[in-house]
N, C-alpha and C positions, 0 to 999 in steps of 0.2 A: 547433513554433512558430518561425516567419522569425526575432522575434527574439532568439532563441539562439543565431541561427549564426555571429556574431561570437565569442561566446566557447566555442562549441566549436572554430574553428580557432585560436584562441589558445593551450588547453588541447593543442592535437594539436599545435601549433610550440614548444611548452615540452615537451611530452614527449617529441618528436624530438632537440631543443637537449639534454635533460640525456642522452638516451641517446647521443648524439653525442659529448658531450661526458665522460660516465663510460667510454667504450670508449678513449677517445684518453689519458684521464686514466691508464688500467691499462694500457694498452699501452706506454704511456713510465716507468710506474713497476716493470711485470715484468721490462724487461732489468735483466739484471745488468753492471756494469759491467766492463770489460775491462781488466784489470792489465796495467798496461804496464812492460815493463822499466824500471828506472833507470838504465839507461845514456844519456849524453847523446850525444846524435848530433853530429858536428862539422859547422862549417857552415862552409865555404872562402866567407872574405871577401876578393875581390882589390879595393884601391883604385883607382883610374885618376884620374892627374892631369892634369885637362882645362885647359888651354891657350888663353885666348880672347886 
């Protein structure tokens, strides 16, 4: 029937949206995080005293 076909593509853009959306969800929660030293890196600050 014509009019169903609105809410079959509705039903097909939610079921692509939550699959889209469950892949990106697992993808960013399966990395493991990377330990990073506690050593602090030095960060060479030079002033310059500008002259106007």
């Amino acid at each position: 029937m014509p009019q169903m076909m609105p809410m079959e593509w509705t039903m097909l853009y939610i079921t692509f949206l939550a699959t889209f959306l469950m892949f990106n969800i697992m993808n960013y929660f399966i990395q493991s995080p990377n330990h990073q030293s506690m050593t602090k890196k030095i960060i060479n600050v030079s002033k310059t005293n500008w002259k106007w």
